[in-house]
C-alpha positions as CSV (number, residue, x, y, z in Angstrom):
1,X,217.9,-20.2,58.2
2,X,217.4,-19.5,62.3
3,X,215.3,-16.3,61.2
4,X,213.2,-18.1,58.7
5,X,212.3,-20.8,61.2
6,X,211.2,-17.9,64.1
7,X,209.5,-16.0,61.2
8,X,207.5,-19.0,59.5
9,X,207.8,-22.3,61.8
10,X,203.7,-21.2,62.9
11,X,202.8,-20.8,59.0
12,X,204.9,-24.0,58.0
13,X,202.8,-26.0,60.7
14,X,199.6,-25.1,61.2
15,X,198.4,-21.1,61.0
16,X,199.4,-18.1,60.4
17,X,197.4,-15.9,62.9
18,X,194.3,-16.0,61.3
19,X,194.0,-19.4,58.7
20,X,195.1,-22.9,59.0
21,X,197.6,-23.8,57.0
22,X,200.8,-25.5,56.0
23,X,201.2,-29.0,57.9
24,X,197.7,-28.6,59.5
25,X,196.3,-27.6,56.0
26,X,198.3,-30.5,54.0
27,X,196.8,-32.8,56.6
28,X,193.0,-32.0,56.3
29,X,193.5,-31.8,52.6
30,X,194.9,-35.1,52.8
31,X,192.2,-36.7,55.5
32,X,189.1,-35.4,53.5
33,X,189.9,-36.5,50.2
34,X,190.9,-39.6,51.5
35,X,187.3,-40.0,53.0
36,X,185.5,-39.6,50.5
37,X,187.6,-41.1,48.0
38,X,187.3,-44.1,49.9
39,X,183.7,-44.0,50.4
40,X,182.9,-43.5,46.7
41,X,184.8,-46.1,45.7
42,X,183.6,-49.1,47.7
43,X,180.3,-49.5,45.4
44,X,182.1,-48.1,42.3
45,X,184.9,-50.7,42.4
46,X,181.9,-53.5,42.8
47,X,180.0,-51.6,39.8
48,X,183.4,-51.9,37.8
49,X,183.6,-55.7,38.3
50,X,179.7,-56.1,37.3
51,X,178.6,-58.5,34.7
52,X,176.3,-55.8,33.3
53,X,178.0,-53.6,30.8
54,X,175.5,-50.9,31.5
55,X,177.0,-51.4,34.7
56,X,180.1,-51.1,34.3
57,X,180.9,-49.0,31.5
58,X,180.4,-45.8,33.5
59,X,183.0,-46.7,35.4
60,X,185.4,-47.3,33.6
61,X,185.0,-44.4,31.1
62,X,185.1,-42.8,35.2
63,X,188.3,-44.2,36.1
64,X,190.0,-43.7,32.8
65,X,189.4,-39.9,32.5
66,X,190.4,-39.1,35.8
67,X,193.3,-41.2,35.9
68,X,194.3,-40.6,32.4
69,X,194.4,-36.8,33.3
70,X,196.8,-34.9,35.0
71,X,195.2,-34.1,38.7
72,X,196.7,-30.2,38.3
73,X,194.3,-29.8,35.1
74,X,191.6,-31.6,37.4
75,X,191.6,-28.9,39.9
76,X,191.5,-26.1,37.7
77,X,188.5,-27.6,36.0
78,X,186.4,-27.7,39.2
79,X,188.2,-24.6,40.5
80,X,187.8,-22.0,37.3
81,X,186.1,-24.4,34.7
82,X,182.8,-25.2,36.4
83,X,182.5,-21.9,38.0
84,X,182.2,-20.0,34.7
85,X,179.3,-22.2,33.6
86,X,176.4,-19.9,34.1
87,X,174.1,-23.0,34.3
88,X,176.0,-23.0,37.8
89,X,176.1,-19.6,38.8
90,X,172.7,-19.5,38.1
91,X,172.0,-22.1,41.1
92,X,172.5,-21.1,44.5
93,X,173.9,-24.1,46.4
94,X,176.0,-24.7,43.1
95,X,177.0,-21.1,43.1
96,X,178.1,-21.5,46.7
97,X,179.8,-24.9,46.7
98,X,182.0,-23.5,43.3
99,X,182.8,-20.5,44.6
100,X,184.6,-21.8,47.8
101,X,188.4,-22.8,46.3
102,X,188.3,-25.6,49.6
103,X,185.3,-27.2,48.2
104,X,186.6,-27.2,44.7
105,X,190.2,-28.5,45.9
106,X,188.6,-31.4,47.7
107,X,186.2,-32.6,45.0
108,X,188.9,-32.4,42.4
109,X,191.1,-34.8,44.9
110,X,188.4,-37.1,46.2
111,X,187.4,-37.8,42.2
112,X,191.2,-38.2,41.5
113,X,192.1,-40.9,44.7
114,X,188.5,-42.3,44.1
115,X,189.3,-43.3,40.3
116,X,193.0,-45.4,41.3
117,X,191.4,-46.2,44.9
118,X,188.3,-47.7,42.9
119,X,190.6,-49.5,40.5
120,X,192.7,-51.3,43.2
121,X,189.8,-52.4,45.0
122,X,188.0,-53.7,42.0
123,X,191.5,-55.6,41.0
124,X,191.5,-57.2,44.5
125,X,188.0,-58.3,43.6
126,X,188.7,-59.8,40.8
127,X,191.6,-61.5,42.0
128,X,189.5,-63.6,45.1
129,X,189.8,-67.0,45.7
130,X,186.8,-68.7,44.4
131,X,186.2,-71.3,46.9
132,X,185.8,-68.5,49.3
133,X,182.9,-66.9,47.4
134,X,181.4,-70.7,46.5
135,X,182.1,-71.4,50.3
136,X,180.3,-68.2,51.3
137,X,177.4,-69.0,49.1
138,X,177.2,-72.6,50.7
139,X,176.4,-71.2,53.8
140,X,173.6,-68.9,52.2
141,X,175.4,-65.4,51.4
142,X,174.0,-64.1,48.4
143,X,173.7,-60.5,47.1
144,X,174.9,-57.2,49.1
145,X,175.9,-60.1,52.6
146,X,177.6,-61.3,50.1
147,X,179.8,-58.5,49.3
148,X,179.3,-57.0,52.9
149,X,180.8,-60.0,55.1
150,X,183.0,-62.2,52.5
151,X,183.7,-59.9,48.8
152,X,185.1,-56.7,50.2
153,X,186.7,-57.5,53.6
154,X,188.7,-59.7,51.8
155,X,189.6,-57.4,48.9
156,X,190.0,-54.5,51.2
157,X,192.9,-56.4,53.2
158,X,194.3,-58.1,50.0
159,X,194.8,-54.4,48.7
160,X,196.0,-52.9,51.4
161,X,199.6,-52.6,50.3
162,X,198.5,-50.9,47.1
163,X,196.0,-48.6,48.8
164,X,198.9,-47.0,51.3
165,X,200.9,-46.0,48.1
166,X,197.8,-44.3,47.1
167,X,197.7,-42.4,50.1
168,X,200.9,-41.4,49.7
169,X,200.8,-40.3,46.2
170,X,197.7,-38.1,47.2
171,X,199.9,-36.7,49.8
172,X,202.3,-35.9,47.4
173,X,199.7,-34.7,44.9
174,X,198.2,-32.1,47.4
175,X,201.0,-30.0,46.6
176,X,199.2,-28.2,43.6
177,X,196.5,-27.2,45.9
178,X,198.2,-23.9,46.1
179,X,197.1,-23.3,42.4
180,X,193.5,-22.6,43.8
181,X,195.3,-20.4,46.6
182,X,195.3,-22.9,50.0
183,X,197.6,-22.0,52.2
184,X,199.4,-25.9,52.3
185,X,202.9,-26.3,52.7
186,X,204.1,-25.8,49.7
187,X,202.0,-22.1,49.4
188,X,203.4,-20.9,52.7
189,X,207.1,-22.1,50.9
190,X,206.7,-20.3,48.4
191,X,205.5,-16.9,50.2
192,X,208.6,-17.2,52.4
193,X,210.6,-17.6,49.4
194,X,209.2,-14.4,48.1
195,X,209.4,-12.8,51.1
196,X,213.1,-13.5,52.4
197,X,214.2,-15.2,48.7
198,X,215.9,-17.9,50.8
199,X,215.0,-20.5,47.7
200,X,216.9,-23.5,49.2
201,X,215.5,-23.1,52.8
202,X,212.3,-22.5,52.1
203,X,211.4,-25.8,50.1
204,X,214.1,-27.4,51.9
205,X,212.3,-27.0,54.8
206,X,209.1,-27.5,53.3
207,X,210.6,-31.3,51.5
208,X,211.7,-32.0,55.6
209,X,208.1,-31.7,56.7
210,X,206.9,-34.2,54.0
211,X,208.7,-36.7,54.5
């Protein structure tokens, strides 16, 4: 146990000499699909409450495919899938942005955390006191202010609860991230495992660091 942790404690937390990866990996895994998951999903989760079905339909189809999918299945779409369309090799930004298993790991999670993310903010919508929006509207809030100072702020802190188990799931979910070979926590567990075939350490150690 004392030699794996002065052979791998670098790896397990943040590089390995020449990458970042484990905890420092996990992390920015974590932060950037969180970002953008959370930026997609502000106007998406008010598109999903619309009263135009044109509207909102998208959406939802959205929403129920990605969440109605397993998130390991997700990544190897967007890692292996897309990239062996030759419609997108044929493009050179596409070619680019596909070819790069960092890009494809963090689309595949930002649409994942997006889909619940937009569904818990669109519940907390729907879920708003009326007098508040009939009270904003007194005052002359209408449209986008509407949303901007009364709709969402409110939602955002009704939902807050549900949100940070949504975070946590995606940290949990960043685990198959390996599959597309980043060097996370769990990858650099299971190359000490194949290296020393200390099973129980290696994920033991790796479990200690998630929690």
């Amino acid at each position: 146990m004392i030699e794996l942790l002065q052979e791998y404690w670098r790896p397990f937390l943040f590089q390995d000499g020449n990458h970042i990866t484990g905890l420092a990996m996990t992390l920015w895994l974590l932060s950037a699909s969180i970002f953008f998951g959370f930026v997609m999903s502000i106007p998406l989760s008010i598109a999903r409450v619309s009263s135009n079905a044109w509207v909102r339909w998208p959406v939802q189809f959205y929403t129920y495919l990605f969440r109605g999918t397993p998130l390991y299945i997700q990544l190897l779409i967007c890692y292996t899938g897309i990239y062996s369309l030759a419609a997108i090799r044929a493009q050179p930004v596409l070619d680019a942005f596909f070819r790069d298993a960092m890009n494809c790991t963090i689309l595949a999670f930002a649409l994942n955390t997006c889909a619940y993310t937009t569904e818990i903010f669109a519940g907390a919508i729907r879920s708003m006191n009326h007098g508040e929006v009939e009270a904003a509207k007194a005052y002359g809030l209408t449209g986008w202010k509407l949303y901007a100072y009364v709709i969402m702020p409110s939602a955002l802190r009704r939902s807050l609860p549900y949100y940070s188990n949504e975070v946590i799931l995606m940290l949990h979910s960043t685990t198959v991230a390996f599959t597309a070979t980043i060097p996370d926590i769990l990858k650099v567990a299971r190359d000490a495992n194949s290296a020393t075939f200390l099973t129980f350490q290696s994920f033991g150690i790796a479990a200690l660091i998630y929690l």
